[in-house]
C-alpha positions in Angstrom: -3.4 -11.4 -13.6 -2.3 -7.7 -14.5 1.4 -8.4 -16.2 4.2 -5.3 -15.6 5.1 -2.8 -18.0 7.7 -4.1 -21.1 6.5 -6.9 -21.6 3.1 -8.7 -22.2 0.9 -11.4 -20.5 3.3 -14.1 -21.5 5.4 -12.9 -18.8 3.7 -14.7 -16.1 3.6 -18.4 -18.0 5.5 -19.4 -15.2 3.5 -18.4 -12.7 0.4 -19.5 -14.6 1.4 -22.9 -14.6 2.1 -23.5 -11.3 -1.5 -22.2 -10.6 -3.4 -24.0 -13.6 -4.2 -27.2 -12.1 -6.2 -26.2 -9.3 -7.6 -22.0 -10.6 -8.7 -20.6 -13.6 -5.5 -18.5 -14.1 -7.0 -15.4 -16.9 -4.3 -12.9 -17.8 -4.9 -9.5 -19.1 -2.9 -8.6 -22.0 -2.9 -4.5 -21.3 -4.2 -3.2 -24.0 -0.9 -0.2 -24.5 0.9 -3.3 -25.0 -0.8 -5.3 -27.5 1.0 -5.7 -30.6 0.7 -2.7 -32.8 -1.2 -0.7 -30.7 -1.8 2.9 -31.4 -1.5 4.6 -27.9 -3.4 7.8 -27.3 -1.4 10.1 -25.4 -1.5 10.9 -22.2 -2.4 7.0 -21.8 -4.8 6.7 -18.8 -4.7 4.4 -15.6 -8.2 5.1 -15.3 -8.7 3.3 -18.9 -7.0 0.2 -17.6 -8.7 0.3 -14.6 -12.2 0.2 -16.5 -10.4 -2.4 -18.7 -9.7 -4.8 -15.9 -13.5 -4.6 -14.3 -14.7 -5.2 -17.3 -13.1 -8.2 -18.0 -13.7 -9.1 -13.9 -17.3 -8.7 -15.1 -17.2 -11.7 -17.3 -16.3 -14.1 -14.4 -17.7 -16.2 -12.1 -17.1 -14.9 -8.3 -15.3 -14.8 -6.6 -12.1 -12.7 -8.3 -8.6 -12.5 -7.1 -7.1 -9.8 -8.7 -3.6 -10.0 -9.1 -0.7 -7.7 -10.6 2.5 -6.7 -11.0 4.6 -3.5 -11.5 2.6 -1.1 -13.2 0.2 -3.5 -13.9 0.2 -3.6 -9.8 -0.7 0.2 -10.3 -3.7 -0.2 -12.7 -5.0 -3.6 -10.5 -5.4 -1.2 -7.9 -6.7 1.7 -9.2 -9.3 -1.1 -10.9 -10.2 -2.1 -6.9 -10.5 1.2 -6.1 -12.9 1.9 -9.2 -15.1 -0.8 -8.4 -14.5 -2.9 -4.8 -17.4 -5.3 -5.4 -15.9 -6.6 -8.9 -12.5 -8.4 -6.4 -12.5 -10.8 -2.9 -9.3 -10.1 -2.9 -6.0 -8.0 -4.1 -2.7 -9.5 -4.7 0.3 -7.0 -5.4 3.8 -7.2 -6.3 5.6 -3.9 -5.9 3.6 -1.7 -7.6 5.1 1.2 -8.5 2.7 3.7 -6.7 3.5 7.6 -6.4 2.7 7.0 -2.4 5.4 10.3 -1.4 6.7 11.4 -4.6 6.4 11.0 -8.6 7.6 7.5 -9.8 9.3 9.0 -13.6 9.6 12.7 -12.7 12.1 14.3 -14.3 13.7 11.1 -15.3 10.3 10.3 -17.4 10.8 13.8 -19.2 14.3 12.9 -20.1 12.8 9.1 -21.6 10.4 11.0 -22.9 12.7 13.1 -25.0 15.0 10.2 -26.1 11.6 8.2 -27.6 10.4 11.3 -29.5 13.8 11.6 -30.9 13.9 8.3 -32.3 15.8 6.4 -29.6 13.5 3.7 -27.6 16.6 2.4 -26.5 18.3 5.1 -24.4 14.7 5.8 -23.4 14.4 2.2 -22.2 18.2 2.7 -20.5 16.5 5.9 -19.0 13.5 3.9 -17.5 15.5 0.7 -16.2 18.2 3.3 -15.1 16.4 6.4 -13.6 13.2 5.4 -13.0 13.2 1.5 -11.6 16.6 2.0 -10.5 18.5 -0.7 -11.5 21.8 -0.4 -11.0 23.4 1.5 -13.6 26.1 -1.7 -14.1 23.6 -3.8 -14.4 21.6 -1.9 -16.7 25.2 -1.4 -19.0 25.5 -4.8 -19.0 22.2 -5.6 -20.5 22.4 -3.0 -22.9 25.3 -4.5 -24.5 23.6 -7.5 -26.1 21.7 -6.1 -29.3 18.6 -8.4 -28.7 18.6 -7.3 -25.7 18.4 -3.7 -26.9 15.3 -4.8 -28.9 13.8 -6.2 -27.2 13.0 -3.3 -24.9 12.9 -0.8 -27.4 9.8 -3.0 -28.8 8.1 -2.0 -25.7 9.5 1.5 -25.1 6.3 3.2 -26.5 4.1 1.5 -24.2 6.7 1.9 -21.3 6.9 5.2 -21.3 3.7 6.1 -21.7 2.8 4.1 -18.3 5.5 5.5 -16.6 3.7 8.9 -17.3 0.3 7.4 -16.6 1.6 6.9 -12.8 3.0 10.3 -12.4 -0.4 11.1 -13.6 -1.9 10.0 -10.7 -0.1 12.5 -8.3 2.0 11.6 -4.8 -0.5 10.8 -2.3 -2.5 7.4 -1.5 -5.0 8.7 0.9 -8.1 7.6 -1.5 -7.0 4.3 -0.4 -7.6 4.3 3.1 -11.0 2.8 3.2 -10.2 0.1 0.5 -10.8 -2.9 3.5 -10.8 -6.2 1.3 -7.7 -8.6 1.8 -5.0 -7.4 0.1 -1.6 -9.1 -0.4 1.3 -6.7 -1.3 4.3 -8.9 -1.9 8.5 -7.6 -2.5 12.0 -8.8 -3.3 14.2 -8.3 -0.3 16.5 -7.7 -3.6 14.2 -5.3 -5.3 15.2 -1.7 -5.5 14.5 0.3 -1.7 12.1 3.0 -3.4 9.9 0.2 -4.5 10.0 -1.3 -1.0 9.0 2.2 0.7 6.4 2.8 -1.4 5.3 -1.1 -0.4 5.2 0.0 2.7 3.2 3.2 1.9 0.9 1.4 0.7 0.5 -1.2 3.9 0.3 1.3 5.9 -2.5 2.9 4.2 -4.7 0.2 3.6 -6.8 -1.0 6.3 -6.6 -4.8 5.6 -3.3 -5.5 4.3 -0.2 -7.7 4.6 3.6 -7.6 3.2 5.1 -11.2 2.0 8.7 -10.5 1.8 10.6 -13.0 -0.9 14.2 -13.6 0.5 17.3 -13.3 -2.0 14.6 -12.3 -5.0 13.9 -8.8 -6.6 11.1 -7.7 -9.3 11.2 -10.6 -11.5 10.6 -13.1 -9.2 7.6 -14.2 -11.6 10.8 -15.7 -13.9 14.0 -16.1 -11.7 11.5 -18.2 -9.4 7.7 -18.1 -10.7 6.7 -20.7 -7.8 7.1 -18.5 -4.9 4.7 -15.6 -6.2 2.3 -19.0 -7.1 2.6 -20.2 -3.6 1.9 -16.7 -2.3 -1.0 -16.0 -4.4 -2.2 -20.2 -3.7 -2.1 -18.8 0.3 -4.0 -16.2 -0.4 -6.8 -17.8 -2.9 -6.9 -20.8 -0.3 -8.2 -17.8 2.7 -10.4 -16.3 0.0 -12.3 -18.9 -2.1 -14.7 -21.4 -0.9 -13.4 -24.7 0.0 
């Protein structure tokens, strides 16, 4: 498991324990959001991806690699790096530049606020402009102070990913011969750019289905963790040897 940008592999606990029992669950803790890290800028998907085969390496086949968000973004790129490493791909909205930039000009104005000493309004700037939240939503968050930090903790690392995706360029055509099952999963809820670029991306890849969560959005691994666990159960059950 790949966990999303601001945050860290805790984030899927919920999800990890419905899956415990009967898998071995092993969560990557990205390593631009490890405590204290000291990011290199520009941050790299291609670093993550090389992260996330190398830690495929160390187990026993077969591997179902899961992720979500950006962490959907560097799960792929990982696949894409090295296709033997994975039986399978399971993806929850990843944030992919499919027809345009993810940040764009938003991501420069995130960028500004962080090097002027505001992760906050950097991390409004992200949730805002860049996963597009509703703004509402967003103001209403904002105004609980622990709230406040505890995005800002992350804005570092945030921002940098966001920048790591534009990185990438719009375009998914390296893709197209990527042929091993491949799970891409959405919140009927979720924001429509991340849904479009969903379906980008199963319309790209040759082997590929959508699983479409009713009444959830992008957090569906805490309002609900047992329905991405029963999806990626589905998929491991197809997958792994009985």
């Amino acid at each position: 498991m790949v966990h999303p940008g601001g945050g860290d592999a805790t984030t899927w606990d919920g999800v990890t324990r419905e899956l415990a029992d009967d898998y071995r669950v092993v969560r990557i803790h990205r390593r631009i959001y490890a405590p204290g890290a000291v990011i290199a800028l520009p941050h790299s998907m291609a670093v993550e991806a090389a992260d996330i085969v190398a830690v495929a390496e160390l187990l026993d086949p077969p591997v179902l690699l899961a992720g979500h968000s950006s962490g959907a973004v560097a799960a792929l790129e990982a696949a894409l790096l090295d296709p033997s490493a994975f039986a399978g791909l399971f993806l929850y909205e990843p944030p992919m530049p499919t027809r345009e930039l993810l940040a764009g000009a938003a991501g420069a104005r995130a960028r500004a606020a962080l090097d002027m000493g505001d992760p906050v309004e950097a991390m409004r700037i992200h949730l805002r402009d860049i996963v597009r939240m509703p703004a509402d939503s967003v103001d209403e968050m904002f105004a609980d102070r622990q709230v406040q930090a505890a995005f800002a903790a992350y804005a570092t690392a945030q921002i940098a990913d966001d920048e790591a995706i534009d990185a990438l360029g719009a375009g998914i055509d390296r893709f197209a011969d990527l042929d091993m099952p491949t799970t891409l999963i959405e919140g009927d809820l979720s924001p429509a750019h991340l849904r479009e670029r969903l379906a980008d991306l199963a319309a790209t890849l040759p082997n590929a289905r959508i699983v479409t969560l009713a009444g959830e959005g992008h957090i569906a691994h805490l309002t609900a963790p047992d329905r991405p666990a029963n999806a990626i159960r589905g998929m491991a059950e197809q997958i792994f040897p009985v």
